[in-house]
N, C-alpha and C positions, 0 to 999 in steps of 0.2 A: 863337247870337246872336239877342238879341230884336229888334222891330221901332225901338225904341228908334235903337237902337246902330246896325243898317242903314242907318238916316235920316242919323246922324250921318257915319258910313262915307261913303256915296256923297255928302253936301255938300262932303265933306273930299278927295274925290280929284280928284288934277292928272296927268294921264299925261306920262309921261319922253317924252324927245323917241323914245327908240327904239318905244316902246309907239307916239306915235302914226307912226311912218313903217311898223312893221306894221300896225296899220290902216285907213292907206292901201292898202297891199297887199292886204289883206282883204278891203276894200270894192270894191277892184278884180276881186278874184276871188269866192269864193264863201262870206266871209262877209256877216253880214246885221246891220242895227240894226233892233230893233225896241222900238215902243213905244206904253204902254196911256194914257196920259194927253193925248192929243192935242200931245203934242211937247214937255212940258213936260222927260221924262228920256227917255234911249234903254239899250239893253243892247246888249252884243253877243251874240251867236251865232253858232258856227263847227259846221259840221258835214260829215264826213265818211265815207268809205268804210271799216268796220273795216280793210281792207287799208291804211289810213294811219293807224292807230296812233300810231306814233311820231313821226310829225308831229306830231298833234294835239296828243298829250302837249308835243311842243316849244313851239307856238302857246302850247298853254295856261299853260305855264311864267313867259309874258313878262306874263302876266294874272292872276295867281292872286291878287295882291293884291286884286283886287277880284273876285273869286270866289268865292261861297259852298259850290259842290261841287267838286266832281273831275269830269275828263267822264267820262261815264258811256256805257252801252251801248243800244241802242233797237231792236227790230225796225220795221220801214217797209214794207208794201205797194209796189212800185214796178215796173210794167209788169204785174200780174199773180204777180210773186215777191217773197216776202219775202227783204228784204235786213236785214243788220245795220249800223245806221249807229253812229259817235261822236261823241260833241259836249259841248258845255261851253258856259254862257254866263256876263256879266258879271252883277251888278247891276246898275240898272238908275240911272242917275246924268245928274244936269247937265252934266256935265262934257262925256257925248259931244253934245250936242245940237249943238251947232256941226261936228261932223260929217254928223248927221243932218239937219239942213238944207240941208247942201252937196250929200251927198249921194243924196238923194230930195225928189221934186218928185211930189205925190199918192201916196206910196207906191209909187213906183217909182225903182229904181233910176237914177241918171243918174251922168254925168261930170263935174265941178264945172268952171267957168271955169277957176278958178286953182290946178289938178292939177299945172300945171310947178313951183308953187311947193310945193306937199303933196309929189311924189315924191321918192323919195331911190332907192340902188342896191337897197338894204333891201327899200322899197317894190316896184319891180321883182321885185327876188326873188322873195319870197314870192307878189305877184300869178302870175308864172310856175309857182310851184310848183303854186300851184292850179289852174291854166288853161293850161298851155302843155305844148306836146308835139309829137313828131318830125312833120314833115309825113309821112316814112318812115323805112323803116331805108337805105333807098338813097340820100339827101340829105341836106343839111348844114340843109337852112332848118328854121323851125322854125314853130311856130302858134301863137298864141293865142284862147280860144273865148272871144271877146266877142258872143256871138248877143246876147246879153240886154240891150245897149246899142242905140240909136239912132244913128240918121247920127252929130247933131249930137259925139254923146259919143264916136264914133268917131275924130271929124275933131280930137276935141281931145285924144282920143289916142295920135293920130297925130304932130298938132303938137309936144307934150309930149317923145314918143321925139325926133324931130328939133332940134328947139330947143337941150333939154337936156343930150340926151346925145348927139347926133349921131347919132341909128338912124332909118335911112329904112326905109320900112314899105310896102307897099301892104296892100290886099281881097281876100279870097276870099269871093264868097258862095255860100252855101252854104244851105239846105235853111229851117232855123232861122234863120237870119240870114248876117250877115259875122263873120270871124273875122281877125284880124290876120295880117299873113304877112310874118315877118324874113328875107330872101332869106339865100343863102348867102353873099352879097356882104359881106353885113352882123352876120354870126350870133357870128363870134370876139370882136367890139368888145361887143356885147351880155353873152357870155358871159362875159367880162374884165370886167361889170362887177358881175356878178350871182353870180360863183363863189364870191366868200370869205363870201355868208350861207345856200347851198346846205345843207339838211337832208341828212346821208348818206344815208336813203334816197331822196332825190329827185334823186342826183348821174347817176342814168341818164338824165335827160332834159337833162345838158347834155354830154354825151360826142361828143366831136368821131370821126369815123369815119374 
């Protein structure tokens, strides 16, 4: 595909509603928008642990329309060891930019005001699949690692779960920051609502004990 046709490509796309309630999820966990033109288009990028694979490959599946490769494999420096990471990203288009706005505030990630009205179950999901995980194997509650947020993004969060879907939440902090913490009180209503877009490999992190 020449530059041509790119141009055309990315003026021309409209993400389905399911595309964007994934990346909501995305942006909630640890995918990324970036971009070279001071805001005028953004791209995605999703990148993971070769041990998640076929996630990725799923992620990627809901995107490929506007995807010029396949994800692909990357060695990564990380702590002193080379790891193997996978990743895939968009073109880089108009379309996400009212994402990117919401999204990031100086190139940093944030939690947008109006997240109640962006999440869907979907959105949950997926953000879980990225980010959430057992407090223990001895408990029912569960975590999610939102270090990389602020108070404020936290609290609206928080709000979001509550509001929405009726999932009361407290803080743990923690080292890195705060992380989300869905008591056991509350983990069945959670899991009831995030089970039918669970990735089969990611079905061990919502198994009731």
């Amino acid at each position: 595909m020449n530059t041509r046709e790119i141009r055309v490509l990315a003026a021309s796309i409209k993400l389905t509603d399911q595309q964007g309630e994934i990346l909501v999820g995305l942006l909630l966990g640890d995918g990324h928008l970036e971009t070279q033109n001071q805001g005028r288009t953004f791209r995605l990028k999703v990148e993971h642990a070769i041990s998640q694979k076929e996630y990725t490959d799923w992620l990627y599946g809901y995107f490929k329309n506007i995807s010029l490769t396949k994800p692909q494999l990357k060695l990564q420096m990380v702590a002193g060891k080379m790891r193997e990471k996978y990743w895939f990203s968009t073109i880089s288009t108009g379309t996400l930019r009212f994402y990117g706005q919401l999204f990031y505030v100086n190139r940093k990630k944030v939690v947008p005001k109006m997240i109640a009205k962006l999440a869907s179950p979907l959105s949950l999901a997926v953000w879980f699949m990225d980010d959430g995980s057992l407090k223990s194997k001895h408990h029912k509650a569960r975590i999610i690692n939102t270090q990389c947020f602020d108070d404020i993004s936290l609290q609206r969060l928080q709000d979001m779960l509550k509001s929405k879907f009726n999932i009361v939440t407290t803080l743990r902090q923690q080292k890195e920051g705060k992380q989300i913490y869905i008591p056991s009180t509350e983990i069945e209503k959670f899991i009831a609502l995030i089970k039918p877009y669970i990735h089969p490999t990611m079905e061990y992190k919502i198994k009731l004990t």
